[in-house]
C-alpha positions as CSV (number, residue, x, y, z in Angstrom):
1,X,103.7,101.2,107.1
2,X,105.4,99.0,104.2
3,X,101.7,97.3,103.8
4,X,99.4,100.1,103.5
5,X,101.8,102.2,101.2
6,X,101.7,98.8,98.7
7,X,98.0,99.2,99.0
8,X,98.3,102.5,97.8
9,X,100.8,102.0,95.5
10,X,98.7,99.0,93.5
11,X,95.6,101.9,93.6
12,X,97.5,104.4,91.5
13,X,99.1,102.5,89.5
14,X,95.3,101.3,88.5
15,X,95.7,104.5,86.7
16,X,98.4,106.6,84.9
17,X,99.1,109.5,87.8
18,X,100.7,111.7,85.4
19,X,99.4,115.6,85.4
20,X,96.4,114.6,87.1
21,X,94.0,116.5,89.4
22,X,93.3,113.7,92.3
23,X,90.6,113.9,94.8
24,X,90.8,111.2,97.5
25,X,87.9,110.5,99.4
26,X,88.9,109.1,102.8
27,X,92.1,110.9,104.8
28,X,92.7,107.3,107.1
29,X,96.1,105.9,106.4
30,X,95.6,104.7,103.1
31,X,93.9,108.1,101.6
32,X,96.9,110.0,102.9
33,X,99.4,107.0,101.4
34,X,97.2,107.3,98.2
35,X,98.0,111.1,98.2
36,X,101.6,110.8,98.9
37,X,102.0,108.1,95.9
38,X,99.9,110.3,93.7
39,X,101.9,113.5,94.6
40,X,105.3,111.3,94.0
41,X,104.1,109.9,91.1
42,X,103.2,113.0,89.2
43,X,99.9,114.2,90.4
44,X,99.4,118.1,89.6
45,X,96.8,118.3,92.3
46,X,95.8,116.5,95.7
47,X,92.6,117.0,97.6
48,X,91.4,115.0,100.1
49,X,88.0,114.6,101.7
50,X,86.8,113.1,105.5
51,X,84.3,113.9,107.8
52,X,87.0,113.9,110.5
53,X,88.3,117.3,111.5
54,X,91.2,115.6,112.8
55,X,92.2,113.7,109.5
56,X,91.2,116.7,107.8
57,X,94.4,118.7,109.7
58,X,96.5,116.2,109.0
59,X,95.9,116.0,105.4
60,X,96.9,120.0,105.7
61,X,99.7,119.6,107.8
62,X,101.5,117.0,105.1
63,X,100.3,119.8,102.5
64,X,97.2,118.9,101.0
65,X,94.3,120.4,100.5
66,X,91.2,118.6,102.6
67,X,87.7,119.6,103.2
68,X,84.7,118.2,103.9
69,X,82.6,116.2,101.4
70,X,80.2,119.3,100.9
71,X,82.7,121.4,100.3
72,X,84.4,119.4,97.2
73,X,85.0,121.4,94.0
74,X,82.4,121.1,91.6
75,X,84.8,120.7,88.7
76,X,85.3,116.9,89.5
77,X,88.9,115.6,89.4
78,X,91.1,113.1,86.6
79,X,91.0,110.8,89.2
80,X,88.8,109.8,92.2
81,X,90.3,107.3,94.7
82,X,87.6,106.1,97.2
83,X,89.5,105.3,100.6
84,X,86.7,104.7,102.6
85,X,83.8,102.5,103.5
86,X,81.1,105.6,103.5
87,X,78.4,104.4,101.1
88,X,77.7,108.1,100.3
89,X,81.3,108.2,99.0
90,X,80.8,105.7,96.6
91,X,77.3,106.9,95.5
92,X,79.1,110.6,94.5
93,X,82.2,109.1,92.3
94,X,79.6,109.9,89.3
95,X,79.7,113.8,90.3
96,X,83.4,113.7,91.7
97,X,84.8,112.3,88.3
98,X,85.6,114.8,85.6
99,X,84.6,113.9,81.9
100,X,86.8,111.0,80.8
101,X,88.2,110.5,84.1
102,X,88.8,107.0,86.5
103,X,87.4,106.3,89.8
104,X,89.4,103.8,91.7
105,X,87.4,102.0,94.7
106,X,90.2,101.0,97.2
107,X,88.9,98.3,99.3
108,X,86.0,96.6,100.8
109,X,82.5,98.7,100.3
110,X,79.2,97.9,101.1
111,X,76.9,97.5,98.2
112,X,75.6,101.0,97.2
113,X,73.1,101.6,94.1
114,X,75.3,104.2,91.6
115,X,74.1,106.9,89.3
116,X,75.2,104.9,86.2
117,X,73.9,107.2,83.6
118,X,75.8,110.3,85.5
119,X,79.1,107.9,84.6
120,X,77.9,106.7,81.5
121,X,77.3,110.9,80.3
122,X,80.9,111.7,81.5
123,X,82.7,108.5,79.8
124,X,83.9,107.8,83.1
125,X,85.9,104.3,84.0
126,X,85.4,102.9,87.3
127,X,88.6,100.5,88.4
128,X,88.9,98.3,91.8
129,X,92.1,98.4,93.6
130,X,91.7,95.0,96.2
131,X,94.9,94.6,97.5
132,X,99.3,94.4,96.3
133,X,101.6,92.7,94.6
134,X,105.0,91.5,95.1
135,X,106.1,94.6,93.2
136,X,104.1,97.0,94.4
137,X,105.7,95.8,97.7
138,X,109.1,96.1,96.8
139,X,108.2,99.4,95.6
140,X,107.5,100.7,98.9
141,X,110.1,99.1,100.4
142,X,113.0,101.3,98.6
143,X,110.3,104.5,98.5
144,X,110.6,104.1,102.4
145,X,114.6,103.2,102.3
146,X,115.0,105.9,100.0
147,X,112.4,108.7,101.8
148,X,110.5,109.8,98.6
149,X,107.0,109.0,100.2
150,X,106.7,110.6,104.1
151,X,104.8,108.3,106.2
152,X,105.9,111.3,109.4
153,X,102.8,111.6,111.0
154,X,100.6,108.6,110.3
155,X,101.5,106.8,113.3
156,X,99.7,108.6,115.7
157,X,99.9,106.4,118.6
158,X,101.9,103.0,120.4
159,X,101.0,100.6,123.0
160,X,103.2,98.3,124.9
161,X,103.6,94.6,123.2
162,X,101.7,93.6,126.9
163,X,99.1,95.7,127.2
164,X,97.4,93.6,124.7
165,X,96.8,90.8,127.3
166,X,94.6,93.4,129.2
167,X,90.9,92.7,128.0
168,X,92.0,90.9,125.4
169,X,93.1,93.8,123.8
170,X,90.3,95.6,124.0
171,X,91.7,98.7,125.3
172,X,94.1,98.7,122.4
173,X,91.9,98.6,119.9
174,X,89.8,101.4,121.4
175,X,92.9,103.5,121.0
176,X,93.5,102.3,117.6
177,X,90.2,103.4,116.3
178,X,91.1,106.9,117.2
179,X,93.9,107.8,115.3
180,X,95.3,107.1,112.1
181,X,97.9,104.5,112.8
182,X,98.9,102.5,116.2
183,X,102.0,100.8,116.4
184,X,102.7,97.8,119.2
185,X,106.0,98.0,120.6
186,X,107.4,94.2,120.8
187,X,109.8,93.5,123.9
188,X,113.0,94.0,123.7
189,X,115.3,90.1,123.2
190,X,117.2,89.1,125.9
């Protein structure tokens, strides 16, 4: 999970983190990295958002709060990460984001038209988060080494190194889709 936690680590440090109220829109690996980073990294609040019921009790069962995207607070948040490729996602950052806040869109989107006088009223800044450094790798390397971000539960799943010849795959992928994270077990060296 070294990969996706530098992901998430890149996204918030896009913005400061400090004493924020975050709202993460996507519970999938990287929201729920996202969340832990934020939380680590200062964060006075962490909600999450997703459609899915199932990512939904995770996101509670690693202690944040998570709800459904009609249910988010109308307050808006310091800090809106968008972890998912829902258009409507993007299209709500300009009634998600408090006065003066960030929006951070983590990741590839689909074109979506956006509410730019909404943004423009609230001084809000919008910020891309593509990819990782070299540092932000490191980074997650001694987090993990030193357990300071939890990754228990993400990996949801694991499939056998061989059963990736059946179908070409197929099979594993269709496991893959439903749950956060699948691992592949390689074979042990003889």
């Amino acid at each position: 999970l070294t990969e996706p936690l530098a992901v998430a680590i890149h996204a918030v440090r896009r913005v400061s983190g400090r004493d924020q109220r975050v709202l993460i829109a996507g519970a999938g690996a990287i929201g729920l990295l996202i969340a832990r980073v934020a939380r680590q990294m200062g964060a006075v609040s962490v909600c999450l958002s997703d459609v899915s019921e199932g990512r939904r009790a995770l996101a509670w069962s690693m202690g944040f709060d998570a709800v459904l995207p009609d249910e988010l607070p109308p307050s808006g948040a310091d800090c809106v990460f968008v972890a998912t490729d829902a258009p409507a996602a993007l299209r709500a950052v300009p009634y998600l984001t408090d006065f003066g806040g960030t929006a951070v869109v983590v990741g590839l989107l689909h074109e979506v038209p956006l509410d730019w006088f909404g943004l423009l009223m609230k001084e809000a800044t919008i910020a891309t988060s593509r990819y990782f450094t070299l540092a932000d790798f490191q980074l997650g390397i001694e987090l993990l080494a030193a357990r300071q971000v939890d990754v228990n539960g993400l990996i949801q799943d694991e499939a056998a190194f061989d059963d990736l010849a059946d179908r070409h795959g197929e099979a594993v992928i269709e496991r893959a889709r439903r749950v956060v994270r699948l691992v592949i077990k390689m074979p042990a060296a003889n």
